[in-house]
C-alpha positions as CSV (number, residue, x, y, z in Angstrom):
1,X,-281.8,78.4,-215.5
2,X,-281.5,78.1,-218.8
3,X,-278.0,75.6,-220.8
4,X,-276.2,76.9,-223.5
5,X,-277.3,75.7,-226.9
6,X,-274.7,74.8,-229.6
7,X,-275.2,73.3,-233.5
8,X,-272.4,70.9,-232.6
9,X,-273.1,67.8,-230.7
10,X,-272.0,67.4,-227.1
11,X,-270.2,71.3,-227.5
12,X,-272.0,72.2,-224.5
13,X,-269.9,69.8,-222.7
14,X,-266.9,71.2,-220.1
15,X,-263.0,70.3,-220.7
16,X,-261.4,67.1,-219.3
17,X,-258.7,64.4,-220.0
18,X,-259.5,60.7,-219.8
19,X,-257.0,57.9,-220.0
20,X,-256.7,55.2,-222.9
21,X,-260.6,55.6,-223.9
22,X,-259.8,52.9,-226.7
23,X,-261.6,54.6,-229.5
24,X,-260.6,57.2,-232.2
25,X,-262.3,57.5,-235.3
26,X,-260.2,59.5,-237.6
27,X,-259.6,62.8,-238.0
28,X,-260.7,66.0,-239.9
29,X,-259.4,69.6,-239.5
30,X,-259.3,71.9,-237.1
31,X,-262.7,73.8,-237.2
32,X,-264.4,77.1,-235.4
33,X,-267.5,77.4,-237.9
34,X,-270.4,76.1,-237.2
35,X,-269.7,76.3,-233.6
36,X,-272.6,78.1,-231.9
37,X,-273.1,78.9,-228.4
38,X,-275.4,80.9,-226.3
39,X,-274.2,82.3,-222.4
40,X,-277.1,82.3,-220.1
41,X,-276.8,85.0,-218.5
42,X,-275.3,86.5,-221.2
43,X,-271.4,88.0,-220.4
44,X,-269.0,90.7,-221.5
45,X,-265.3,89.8,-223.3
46,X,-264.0,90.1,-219.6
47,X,-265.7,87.5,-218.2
48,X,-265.4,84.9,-220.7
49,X,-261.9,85.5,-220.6
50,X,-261.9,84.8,-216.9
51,X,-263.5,81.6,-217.7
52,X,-261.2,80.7,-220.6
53,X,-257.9,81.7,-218.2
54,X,-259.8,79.4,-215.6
55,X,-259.9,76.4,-217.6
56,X,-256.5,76.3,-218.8
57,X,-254.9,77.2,-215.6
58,X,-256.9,73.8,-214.1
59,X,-257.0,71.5,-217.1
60,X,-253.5,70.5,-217.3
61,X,-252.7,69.6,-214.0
62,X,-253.8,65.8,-213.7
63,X,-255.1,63.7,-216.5
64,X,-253.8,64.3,-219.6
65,X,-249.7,65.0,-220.7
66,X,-249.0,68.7,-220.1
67,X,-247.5,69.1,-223.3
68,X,-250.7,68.2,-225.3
69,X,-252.9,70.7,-222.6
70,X,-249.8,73.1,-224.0
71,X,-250.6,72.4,-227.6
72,X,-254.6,72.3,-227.6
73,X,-254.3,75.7,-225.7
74,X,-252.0,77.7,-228.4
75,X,-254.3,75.9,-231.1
76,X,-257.9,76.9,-229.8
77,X,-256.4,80.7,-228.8
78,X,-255.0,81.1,-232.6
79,X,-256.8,82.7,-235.0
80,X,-255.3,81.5,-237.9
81,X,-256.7,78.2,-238.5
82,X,-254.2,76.7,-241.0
83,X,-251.5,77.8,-238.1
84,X,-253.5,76.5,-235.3
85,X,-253.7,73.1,-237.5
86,X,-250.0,72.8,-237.8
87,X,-249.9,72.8,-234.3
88,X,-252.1,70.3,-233.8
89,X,-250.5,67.9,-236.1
90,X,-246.9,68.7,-234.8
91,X,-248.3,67.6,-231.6
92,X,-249.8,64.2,-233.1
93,X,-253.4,65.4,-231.8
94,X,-256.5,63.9,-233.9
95,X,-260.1,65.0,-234.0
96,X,-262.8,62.6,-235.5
97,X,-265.1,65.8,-235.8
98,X,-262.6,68.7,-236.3
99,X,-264.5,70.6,-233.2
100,X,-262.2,69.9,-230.1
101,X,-265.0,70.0,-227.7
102,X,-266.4,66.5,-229.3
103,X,-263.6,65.0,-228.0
104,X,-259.5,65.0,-229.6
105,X,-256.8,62.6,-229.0
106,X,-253.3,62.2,-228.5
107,X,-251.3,59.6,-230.0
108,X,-250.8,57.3,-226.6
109,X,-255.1,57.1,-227.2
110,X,-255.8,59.5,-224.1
111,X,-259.1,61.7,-224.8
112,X,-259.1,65.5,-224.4
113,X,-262.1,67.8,-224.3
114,X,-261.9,71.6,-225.1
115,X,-265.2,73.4,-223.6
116,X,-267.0,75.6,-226.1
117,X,-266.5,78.9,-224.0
118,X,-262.7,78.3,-225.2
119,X,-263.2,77.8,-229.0
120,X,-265.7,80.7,-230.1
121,X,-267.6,83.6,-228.1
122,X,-271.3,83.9,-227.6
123,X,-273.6,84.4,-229.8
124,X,-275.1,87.4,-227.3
125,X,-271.5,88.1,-226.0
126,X,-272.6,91.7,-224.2
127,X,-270.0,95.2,-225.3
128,X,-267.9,96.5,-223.4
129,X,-268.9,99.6,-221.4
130,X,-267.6,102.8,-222.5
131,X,-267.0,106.2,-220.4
132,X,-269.3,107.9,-222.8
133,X,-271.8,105.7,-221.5
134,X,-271.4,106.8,-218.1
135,X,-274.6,105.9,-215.1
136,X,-276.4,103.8,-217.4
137,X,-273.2,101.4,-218.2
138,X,-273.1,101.6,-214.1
139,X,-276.5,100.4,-213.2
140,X,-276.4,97.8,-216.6
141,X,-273.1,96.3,-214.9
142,X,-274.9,96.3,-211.2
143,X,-277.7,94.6,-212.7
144,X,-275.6,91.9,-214.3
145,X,-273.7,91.5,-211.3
146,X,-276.7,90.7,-209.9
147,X,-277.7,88.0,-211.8
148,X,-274.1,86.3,-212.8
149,X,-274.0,84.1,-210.5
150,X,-276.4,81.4,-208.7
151,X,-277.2,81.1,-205.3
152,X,-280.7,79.2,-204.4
153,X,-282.9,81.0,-202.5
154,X,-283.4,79.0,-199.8
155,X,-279.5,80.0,-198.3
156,X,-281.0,82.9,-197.5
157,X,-283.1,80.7,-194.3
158,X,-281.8,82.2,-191.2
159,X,-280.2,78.8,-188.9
160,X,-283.5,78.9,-186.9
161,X,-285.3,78.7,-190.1
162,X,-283.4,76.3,-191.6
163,X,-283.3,73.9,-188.6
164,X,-287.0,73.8,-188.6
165,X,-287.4,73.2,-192.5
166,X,-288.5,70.4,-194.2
167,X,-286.8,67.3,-195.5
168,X,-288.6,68.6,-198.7
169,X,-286.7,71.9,-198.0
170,X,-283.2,70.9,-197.5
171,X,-283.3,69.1,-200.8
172,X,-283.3,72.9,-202.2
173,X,-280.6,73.9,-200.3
174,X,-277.0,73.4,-201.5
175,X,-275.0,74.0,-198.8
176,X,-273.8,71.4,-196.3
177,X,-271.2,73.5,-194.7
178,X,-269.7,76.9,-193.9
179,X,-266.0,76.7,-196.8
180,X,-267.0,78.7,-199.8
181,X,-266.2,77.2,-203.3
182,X,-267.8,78.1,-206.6
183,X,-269.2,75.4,-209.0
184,X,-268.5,76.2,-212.6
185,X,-271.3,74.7,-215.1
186,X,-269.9,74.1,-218.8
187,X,-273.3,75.7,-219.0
188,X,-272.0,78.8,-218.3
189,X,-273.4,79.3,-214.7
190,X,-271.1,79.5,-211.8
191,X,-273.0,78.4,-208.3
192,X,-271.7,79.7,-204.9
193,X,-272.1,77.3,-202.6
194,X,-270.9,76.1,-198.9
195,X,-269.0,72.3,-198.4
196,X,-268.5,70.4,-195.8
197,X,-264.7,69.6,-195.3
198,X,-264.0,67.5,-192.6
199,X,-264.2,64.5,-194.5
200,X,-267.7,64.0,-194.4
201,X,-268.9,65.4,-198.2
202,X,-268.0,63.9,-201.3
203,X,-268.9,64.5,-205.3
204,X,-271.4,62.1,-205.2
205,X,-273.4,63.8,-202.6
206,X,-272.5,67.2,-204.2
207,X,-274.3,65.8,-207.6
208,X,-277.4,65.0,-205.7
209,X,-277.7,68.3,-204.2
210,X,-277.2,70.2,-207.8
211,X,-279.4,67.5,-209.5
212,X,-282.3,68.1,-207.3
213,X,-282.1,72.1,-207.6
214,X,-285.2,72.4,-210.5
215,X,-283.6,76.1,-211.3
216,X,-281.1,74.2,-213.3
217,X,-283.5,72.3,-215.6
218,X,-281.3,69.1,-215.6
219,X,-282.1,65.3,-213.7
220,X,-280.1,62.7,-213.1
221,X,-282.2,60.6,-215.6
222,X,-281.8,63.0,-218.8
223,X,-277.6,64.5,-217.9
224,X,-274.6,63.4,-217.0
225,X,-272.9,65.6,-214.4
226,X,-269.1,65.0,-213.7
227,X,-266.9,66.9,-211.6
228,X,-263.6,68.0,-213.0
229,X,-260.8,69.8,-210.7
230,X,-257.0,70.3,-211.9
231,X,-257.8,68.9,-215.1
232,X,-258.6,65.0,-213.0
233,X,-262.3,63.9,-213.5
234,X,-263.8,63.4,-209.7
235,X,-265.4,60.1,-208.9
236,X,-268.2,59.9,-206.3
237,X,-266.4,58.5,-204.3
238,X,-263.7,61.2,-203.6
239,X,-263.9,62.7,-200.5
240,X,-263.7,67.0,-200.1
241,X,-260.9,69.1,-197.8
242,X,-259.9,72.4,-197.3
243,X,-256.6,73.6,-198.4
244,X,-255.1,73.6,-195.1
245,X,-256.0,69.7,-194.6
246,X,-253.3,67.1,-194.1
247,X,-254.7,64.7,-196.3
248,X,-253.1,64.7,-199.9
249,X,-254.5,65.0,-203.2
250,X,-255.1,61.4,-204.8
251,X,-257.8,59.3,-206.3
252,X,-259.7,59.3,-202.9
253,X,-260.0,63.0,-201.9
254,X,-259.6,66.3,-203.4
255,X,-258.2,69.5,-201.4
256,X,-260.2,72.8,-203.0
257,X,-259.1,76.2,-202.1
258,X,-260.9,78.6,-200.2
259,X,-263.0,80.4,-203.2
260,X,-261.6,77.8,-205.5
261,X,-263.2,76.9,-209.0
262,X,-264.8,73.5,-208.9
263,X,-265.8,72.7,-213.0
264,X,-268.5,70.6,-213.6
265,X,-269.3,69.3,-217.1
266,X,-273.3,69.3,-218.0
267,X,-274.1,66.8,-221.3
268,X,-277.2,64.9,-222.1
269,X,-277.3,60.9,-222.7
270,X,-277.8,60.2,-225.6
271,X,-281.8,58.9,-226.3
């Protein structure tokens, strides 16, 4: 599978909030040209809007002050730039590059991180279907259904299958459990997978099951990967529950939702 490409360094990278990073250097305006991005599969105005309303229903939640989520959301959804500036500086947010996907700050030093699906749309952003269009708008929508999101082959092993594959097999497969969550790639790919919740899964084994999938054309030794749920950046450590669990949200585990969005923020290291 194929990431999105963008002129900007780091755009392809997902939104999160980190605490007191200790570096901001400068600041230049609010910016949306320039910014280039391509969605592989490619995706009608519908569904990046599910994606954007997504994000900023998640983002605020943990890291970050609400009230700056508040402000970077009615700057990157206005279309006048001068306006969506002024909010931005009644806010006290800076941006060393002007693109808030490179990373923006607030004034206690916390960094915030826009992803590029929520600044500009596609380059290959698909139309609308129209009634005119009738059966063939119908099977084109089928056929991107088809493909929108990714599931690996191999969960398609039947249990007597998969108890007899091969360590080499189960590397492929991402599943370790039978509650449905979807991963969301700032790549624009959403995976549907199966977790374990009983305590016994956590991000860090959840990385090396999506790191060794070779549809996704990213390693552990060339990409970052990090896990970001209700706006708080997961460490490997944290453990994974279903919604029902007893156990309460903290730094240690995370309670997911039945179906529930899991975003995970793709960017290379730097060489």
């Amino acid at each position: 599978m194929g990431c999105c490409s963008s002129s900007e360094a780091n755009s392809d990278e997902g939104g999160y909030a980190s605490r007191n990073r200790g570096f901001r250097a400068g600041n230049k305006p609010f910016k949306r040209k320039g910014i280039k991005w391509t969605a592989n599969p490619p995706i009608t105005e519908d569904q990046l809007q599910q994606q954007r309303d997504t994000f900023w229903d998640t983002a605020p939640s943990y890291e970050g002050r609400p009230e700056i989520w508040q402000a970077l959301k009615a700057a990157t959804t206005e279309m006048d730039v001068s306006l969506a500036q002024s909010i931005l500086d009644a806010a006290g947010i800076t941006m060393p590059t002007g693109n808030p996907a490179d990373g923006c700050y607030d004034e206690l030093g916390n960094e915030y991180t826009v992803p590029i699906y929520c600044l500009v749309d596609p380059t290959n952003l698909l139309p609308a279907p129209t009634v005119s269009s009738g059966t063939h708008m119908a099977s084109t929508s089928q056929a991107y259904c088809n493909q929108e999101t990714y599931s690996p082959p191999l969960q398609k092993l039947s249990d007597k299958d998969a108890d007899n594959s091969t360590p080499a097999d189960e590397k492929q497969i991402i599943n370790s459990g039978s509650y449905p969550i979807t991963i969301r790639l700032s790549t624009s790919i959403d995976i549907n997978t199966k977790i374990a919740t009983d305590g016994s899964d956590n991000i860090g084994k959840l990385r090396s099951r999506l790191m060794e999938l070779p549809e996704l054309a990213f390693a552990r030794e060339s990409h970052y990967l990090k896990f970001i749920y209700l706006g708080r950046i997961l460490d490997d450590h944290v453990r994974l529950y279903d919604e029902d669990s007893k156990i309460e949200n903290d730094r240690n585990n995370a309670k997911i939702p039945k179906n529930g969005v899991l975003q995970a923020l793709v960017a290379k290291k730097s060489r």
